[in-house]
C-alpha positions in Angstrom: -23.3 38.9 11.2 -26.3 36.7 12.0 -26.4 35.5 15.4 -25.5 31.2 14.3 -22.5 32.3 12.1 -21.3 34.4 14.7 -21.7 30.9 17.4 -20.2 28.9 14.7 -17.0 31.1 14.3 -16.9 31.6 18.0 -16.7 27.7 18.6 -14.5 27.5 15.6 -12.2 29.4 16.7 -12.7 28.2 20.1 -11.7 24.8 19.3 -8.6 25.9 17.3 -7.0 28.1 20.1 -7.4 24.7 22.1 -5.8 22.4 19.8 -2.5 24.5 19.7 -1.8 23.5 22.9 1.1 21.0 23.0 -0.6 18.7 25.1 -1.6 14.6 23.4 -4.1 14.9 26.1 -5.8 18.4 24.9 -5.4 17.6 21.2 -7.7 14.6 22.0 -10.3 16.3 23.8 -10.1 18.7 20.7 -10.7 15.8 18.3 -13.7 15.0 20.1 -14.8 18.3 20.8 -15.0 18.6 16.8 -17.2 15.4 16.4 -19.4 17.1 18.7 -19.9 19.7 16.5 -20.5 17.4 13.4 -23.2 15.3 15.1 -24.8 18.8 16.0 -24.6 20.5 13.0 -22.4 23.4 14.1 -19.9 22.0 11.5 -19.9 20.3 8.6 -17.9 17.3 8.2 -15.5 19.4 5.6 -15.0 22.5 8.0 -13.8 19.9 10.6 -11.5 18.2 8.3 -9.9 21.4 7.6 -9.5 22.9 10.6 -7.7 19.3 12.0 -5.6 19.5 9.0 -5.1 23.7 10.0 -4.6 22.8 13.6 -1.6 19.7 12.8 -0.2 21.9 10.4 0.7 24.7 13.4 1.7 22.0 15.8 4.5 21.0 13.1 7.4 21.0 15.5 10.3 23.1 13.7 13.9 22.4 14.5 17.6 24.3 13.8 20.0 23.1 10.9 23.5 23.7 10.2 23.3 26.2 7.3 24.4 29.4 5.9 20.9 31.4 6.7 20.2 30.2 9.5 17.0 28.6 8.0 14.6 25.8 9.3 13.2 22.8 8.5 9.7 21.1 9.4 10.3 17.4 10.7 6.9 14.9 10.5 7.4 12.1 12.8 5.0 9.5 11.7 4.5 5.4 12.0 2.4 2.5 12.6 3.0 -1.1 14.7 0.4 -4.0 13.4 0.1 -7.1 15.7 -1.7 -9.7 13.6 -2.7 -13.6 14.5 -2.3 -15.9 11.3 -3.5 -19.2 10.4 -2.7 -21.9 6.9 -5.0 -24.7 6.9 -5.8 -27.7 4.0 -7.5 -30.4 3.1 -3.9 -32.3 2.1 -2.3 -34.4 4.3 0.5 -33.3 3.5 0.2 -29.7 4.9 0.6 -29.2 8.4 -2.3 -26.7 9.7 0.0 -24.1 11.8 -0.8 -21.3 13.0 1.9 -17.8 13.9 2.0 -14.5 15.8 3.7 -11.6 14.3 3.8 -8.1 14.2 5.0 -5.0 11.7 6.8 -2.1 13.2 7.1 0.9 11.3 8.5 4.4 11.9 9.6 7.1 9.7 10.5 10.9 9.3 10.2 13.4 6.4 11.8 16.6 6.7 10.5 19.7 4.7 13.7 21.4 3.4 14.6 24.5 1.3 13.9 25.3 -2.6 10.8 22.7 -2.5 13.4 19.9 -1.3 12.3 17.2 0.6 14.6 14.8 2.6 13.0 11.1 3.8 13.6 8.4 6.0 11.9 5.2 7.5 12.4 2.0 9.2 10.6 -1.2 9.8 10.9 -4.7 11.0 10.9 -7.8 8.9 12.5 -11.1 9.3 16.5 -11.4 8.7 17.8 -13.1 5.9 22.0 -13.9 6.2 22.1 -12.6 2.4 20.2 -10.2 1.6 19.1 -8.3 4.8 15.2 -8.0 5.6 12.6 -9.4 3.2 11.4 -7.5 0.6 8.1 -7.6 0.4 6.9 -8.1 4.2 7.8 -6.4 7.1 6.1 -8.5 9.4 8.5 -10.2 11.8 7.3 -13.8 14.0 7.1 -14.0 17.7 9.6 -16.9 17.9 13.0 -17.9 19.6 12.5 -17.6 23.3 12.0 -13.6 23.1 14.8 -12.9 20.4 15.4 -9.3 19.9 14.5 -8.6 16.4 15.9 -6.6 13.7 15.1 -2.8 12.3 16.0 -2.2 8.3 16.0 0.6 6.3 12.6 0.9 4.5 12.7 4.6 2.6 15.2 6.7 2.0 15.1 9.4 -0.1 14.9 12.9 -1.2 12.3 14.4 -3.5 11.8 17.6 -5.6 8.9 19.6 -6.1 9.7 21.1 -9.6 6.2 22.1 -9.7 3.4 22.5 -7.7 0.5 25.1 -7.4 -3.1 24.3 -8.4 -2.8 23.3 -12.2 0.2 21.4 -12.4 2.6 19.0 -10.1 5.8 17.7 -11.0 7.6 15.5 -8.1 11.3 13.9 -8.9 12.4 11.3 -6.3 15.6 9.5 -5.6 16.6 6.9 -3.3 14.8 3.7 -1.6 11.1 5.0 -1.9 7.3 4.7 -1.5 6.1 3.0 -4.8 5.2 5.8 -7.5 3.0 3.6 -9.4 -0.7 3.0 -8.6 -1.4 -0.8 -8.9 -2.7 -3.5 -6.9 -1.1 -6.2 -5.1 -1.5 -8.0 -8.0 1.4 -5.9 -9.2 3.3 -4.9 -6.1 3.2 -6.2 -2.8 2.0 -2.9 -0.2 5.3 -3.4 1.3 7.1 -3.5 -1.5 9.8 -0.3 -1.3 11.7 -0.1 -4.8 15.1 1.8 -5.5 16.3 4.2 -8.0 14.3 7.2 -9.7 10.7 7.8 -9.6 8.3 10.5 -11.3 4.9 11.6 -10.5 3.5 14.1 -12.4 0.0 15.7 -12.2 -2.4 18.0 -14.8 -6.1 18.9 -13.1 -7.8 19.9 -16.2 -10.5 21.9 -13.6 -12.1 21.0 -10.5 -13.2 17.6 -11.9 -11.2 16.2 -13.7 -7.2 15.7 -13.4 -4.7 13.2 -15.4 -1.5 11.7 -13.5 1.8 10.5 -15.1 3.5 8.0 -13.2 7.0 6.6 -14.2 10.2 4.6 -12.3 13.5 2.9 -13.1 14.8 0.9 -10.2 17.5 -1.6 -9.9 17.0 -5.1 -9.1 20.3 -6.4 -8.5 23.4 -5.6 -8.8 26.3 -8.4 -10.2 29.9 -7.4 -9.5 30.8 -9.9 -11.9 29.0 -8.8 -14.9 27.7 -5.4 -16.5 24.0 -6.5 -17.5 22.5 -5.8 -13.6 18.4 -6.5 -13.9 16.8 -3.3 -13.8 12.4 -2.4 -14.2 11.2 0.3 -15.6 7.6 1.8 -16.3 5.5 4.4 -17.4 1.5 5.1 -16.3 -0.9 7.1 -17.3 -4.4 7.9 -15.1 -7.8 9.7 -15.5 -9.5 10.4 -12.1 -12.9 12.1 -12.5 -15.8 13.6 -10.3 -18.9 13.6 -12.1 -21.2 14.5 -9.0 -21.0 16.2 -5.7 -23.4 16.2 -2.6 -25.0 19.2 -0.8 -21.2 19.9 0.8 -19.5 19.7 -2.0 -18.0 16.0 -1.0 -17.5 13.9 -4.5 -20.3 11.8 -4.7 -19.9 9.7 -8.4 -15.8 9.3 -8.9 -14.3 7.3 -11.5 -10.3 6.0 -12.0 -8.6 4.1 -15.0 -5.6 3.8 -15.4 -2.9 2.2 -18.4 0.4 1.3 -18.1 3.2 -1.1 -19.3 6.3 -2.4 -17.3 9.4 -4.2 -18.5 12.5 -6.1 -16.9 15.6 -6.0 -18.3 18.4 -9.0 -18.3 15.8 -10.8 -16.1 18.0 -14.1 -16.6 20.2 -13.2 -13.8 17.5 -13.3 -11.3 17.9 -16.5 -10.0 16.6 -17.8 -7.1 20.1 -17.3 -5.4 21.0 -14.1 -7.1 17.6 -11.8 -4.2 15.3 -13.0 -1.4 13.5 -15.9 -2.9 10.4 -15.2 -1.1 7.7 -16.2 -3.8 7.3 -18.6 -6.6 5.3 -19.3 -9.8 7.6 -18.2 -12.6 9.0 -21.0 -15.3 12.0 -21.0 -14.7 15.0 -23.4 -16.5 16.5 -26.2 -14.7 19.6 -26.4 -13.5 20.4 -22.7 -13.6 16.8 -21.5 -11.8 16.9 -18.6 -14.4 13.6 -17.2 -15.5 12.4 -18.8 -19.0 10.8 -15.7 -20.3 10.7 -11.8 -20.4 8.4 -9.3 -18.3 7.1 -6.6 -20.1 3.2 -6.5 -19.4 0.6 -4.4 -19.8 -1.6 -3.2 -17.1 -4.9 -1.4 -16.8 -7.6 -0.9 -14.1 -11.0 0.9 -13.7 -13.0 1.9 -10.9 -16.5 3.5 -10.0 -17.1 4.8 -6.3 -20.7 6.2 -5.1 -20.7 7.5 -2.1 -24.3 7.8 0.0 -25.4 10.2 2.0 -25.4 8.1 5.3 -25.7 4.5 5.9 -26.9 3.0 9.2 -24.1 1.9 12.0 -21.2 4.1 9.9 -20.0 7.4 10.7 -20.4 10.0 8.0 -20.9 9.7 4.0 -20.4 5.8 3.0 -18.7 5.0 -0.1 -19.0 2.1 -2.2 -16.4 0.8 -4.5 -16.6 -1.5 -7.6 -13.5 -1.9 -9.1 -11.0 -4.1 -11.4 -7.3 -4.5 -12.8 -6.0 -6.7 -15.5 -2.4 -7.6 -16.9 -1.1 -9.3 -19.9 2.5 -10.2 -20.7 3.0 -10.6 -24.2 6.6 -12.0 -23.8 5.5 -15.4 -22.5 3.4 -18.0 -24.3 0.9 -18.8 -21.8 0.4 -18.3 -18.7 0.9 -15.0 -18.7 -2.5 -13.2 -17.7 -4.1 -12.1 -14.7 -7.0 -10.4 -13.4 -9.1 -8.9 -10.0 -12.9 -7.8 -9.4 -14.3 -7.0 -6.3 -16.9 -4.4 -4.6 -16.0 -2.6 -1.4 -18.4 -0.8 1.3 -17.5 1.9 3.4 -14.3 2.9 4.4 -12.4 2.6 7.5 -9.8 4.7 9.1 -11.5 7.1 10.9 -13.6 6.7 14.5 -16.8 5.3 13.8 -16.0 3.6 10.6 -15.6 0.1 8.5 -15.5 -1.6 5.4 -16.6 -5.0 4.5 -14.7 -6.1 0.5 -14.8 -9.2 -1.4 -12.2 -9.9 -4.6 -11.4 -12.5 -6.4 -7.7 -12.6 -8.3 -6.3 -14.8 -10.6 -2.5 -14.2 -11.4 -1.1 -16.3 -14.5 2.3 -17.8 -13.9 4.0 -15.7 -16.2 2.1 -13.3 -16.1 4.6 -10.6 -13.7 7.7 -11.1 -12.0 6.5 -13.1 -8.9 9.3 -11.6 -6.3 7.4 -8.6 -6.7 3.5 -9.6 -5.9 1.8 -9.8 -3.1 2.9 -11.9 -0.3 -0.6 -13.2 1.4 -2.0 -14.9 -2.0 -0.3 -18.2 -2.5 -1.7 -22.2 -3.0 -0.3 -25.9 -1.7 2.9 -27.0 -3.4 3.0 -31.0 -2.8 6.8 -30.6 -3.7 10.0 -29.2 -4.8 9.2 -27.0 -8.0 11.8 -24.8 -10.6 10.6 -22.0 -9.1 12.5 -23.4 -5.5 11.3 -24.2 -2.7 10.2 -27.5 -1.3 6.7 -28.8 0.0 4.5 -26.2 1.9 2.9 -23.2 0.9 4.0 -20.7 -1.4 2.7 -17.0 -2.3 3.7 -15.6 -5.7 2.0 -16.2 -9.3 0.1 -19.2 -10.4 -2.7 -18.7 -7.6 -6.1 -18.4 -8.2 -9.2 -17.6 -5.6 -11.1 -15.2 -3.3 -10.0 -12.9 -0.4 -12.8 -11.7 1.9 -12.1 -8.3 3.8 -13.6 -6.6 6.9 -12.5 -3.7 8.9 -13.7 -1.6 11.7 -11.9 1.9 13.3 -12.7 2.3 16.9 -10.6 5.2 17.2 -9.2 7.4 14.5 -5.7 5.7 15.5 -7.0 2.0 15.6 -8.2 -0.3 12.9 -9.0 -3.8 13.5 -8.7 -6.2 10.1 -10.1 -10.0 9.4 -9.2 -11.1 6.0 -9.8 -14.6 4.6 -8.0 -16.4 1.5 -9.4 -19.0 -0.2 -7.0 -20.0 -2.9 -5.5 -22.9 -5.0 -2.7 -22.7 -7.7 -3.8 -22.7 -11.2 -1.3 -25.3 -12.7 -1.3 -28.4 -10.1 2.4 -29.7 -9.6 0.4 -33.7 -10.1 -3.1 -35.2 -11.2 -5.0 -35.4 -9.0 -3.5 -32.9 -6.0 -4.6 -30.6 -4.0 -3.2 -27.2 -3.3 -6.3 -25.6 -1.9 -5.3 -23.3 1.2 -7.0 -21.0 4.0 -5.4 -18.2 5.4 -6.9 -16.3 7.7 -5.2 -13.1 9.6 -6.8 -11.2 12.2 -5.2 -7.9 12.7 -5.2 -5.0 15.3 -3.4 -2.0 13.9 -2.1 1.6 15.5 -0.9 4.2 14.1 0.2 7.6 14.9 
């Protein structure tokens, strides 16, 4: 053995006898101990990553259950608390510049069980609603009423199946409140966004390249004790992701992504704004009734191209950069009913030493998607009391058009620190001659552990 591989699997080694101790302390000094190594050229970035992911896997705490063998299962204790500043501000007199203080609260547990079972649970904080519990798409709750004690709701809770999974093919069946299977943007789904029923993920890497995904779902939307035509979505998606370069350690350098898929709502007309959390707003709906005027079947595909360089100066380790776009079309309205994104993103945060900097610009038709279901941050003026509820003020949903502006920067491998900036308008003015131009800024400071 020459004498550097030998010094190299003497640290190595080194490093991982340390780590196992139980101690947050030693594990960080471990952490860093490994950077050290990097920046020296002892290890590669790779060999570092692996050994951390060697070194959490053995300090897995394992606990006793009540069964027949005697067995055990692996709990993962895992969450993340956001505190974030946010300000609305317009050009309309009749919008009241304000600005709030909120913060998201998350904290979950997944327990490895037998047979390639696997048993889920998580909570988080969001606002209260009287009706309907905490909001669906937001789990931010507002520092308000004198120090009120706020309110924990189920977010996940599931169990999942591994009916496959070895280095060709991976077939996972879940059941319960869960993580959304589907990979869209928040065009489609707001982040926060946790749907119910069944959900199917399957994977096929066609070699070290290339792999195709499968994605599929049927959750409820309601349920209607007085009737037996409960709204229920369902979809099916199919993805390519592909490598077509690597660097001098292997690490993907040219990656590609599209994907294709189509969703559909059934008996849609009993979501009225009264029958879940009316949080957003854009569809048509029907006066009188507030029931949507149209079905929701669209089509949705997206593409992306990362490159990833070598170095790049004031960033820690390869930097990537990411051009990407989505695009959806629902054929079940008359109008209104497209919508699109572009944007470019450079670096990546998330990791010590790390940021990104990202500009998109959206524009989400009216009827183009269910609007209870997008994302929460993108929303114009309303000068007034539309169909789609609500009265004057700002509202997120469909029918917004404009440009979001991201930067982010990881201190720590545990802390991320977020500006984002909207610049937005709805497309179809409630009144010549108004103005629903908004600016929402947030400023976030994120932990997570």
């Amino acid at each position: 053995m020459k004498k550097s591989s030998f010094a190299k699997t003497a640290l190595t080694m080194g490093v991982a006898a340390s780590t196992l101790l139980p101690s947050l302390l030693q594990a960080q000094q471990s952490e860093a101990l490994l950077e050290t190594l990097v920046r020296k050229g002892i290890l590669t970035e790779q060999e570092a990553e692996d050994l951390k992911t060697d070194i959490a896997r053995e300090n897995r705490q394992y606990v006793k259950v009540r069964s027949a063998g005697k067995e055990t299962v692996a709990l993962d204790i895992y969450g993340d608390v956001r505190a974030r500043y946010e300000g609305f501000y317009s050009d309309d007199p009749a919008m009241v510049d304000r600005s709030r203080y909120r913060y998201r609260l998350r904290l979950g547990m997944t327990a490895t069980l037998f047979d390639r079972f696997e048993a889920g649970l998580r909570l988080s904080s969001s606002e209260a609603s009287s009706s309907f519990g905490g909001d669906s798409i937001s789990g931010n709750s507002t520092f308000q009423d004198n120090g009120s004690k706020k309110f924990l709701y189920i977010d996940l809770a599931y169990g999942r199946f591994y009916a496959f999974s070895n280095q060709t093919f991976q077939t996972t069946l879940t059941v319960g409140k869960m993580e959304n299977p589907f990979v869209y943007s928040d065009m489609v789904f707001d982040g926060d966004y946790t749907p119910e029923g069944l959900g199917l993920n399957m994977g096929w890497n066609l070699n070290e390249e290339h792999s195709l995904k499968f994605n599929a779902g049927v959750f409820a939307l309601d349920e209607i004790s007085g009737q037996s035509e409960d709204p229920w979505m369902g979809g099916a998606q199919v993805r390519w992701d592909g490598i077509w370069k690597y660097d001098e350690a292997h690490k993907p350098k040219i990656q590609s992504s599209v994907g294709l898929g189509a969703l559909a709502i059934t008996y849609g007309q009993s979501l009225t704004n009264g029958a879940v959390p009316n949080a957003n707003r854009g569809n048509t709906r029907l006066a009188g009734s507030g029931a949507l005027a149209h079905h929701y079947n669209p089509i949705v595909a997206d593409a992306a191209f990362t490159y990833t360089f070598d170095k790049f100066p004031m960033y820690a380790g390869t930097f990537p950069v990411r051009v990407g776009a989505d695009f959806i079309y629902n054929p079940a309205a008359p109008d209104r009913n497209r919508g699109m994104s572009a944007g470019v993103t450079f670096g990546k945060s998330g990791k010590r030493g790390t940021w990104d900097v990202g500009y998109r610009y959206k524009y989400l038709g009216g009827d183009a998607w269910y609007e209870e279901l997008t994302d929460s941050d993108f929303g114009g003026f309303y000068q007034g009391t539309a169909p789609t509820g609500g009265g004057t003020g700002y509202g997120a949903g469909t029918n917004v058009k404009g440009h979001i502006l991201k930067a982010s920067y990881s201190p720590y491998n545990s802390v991320t620190l977020t500006a984002t900036w909207f610049k937005t308008k709805l497309i179809h003015e409630q009144a010549n001659g108004s103005d629903s131009d908004m600016n929402r800024l947030q400023v976030d400071a994120a932990w997570k552990f």
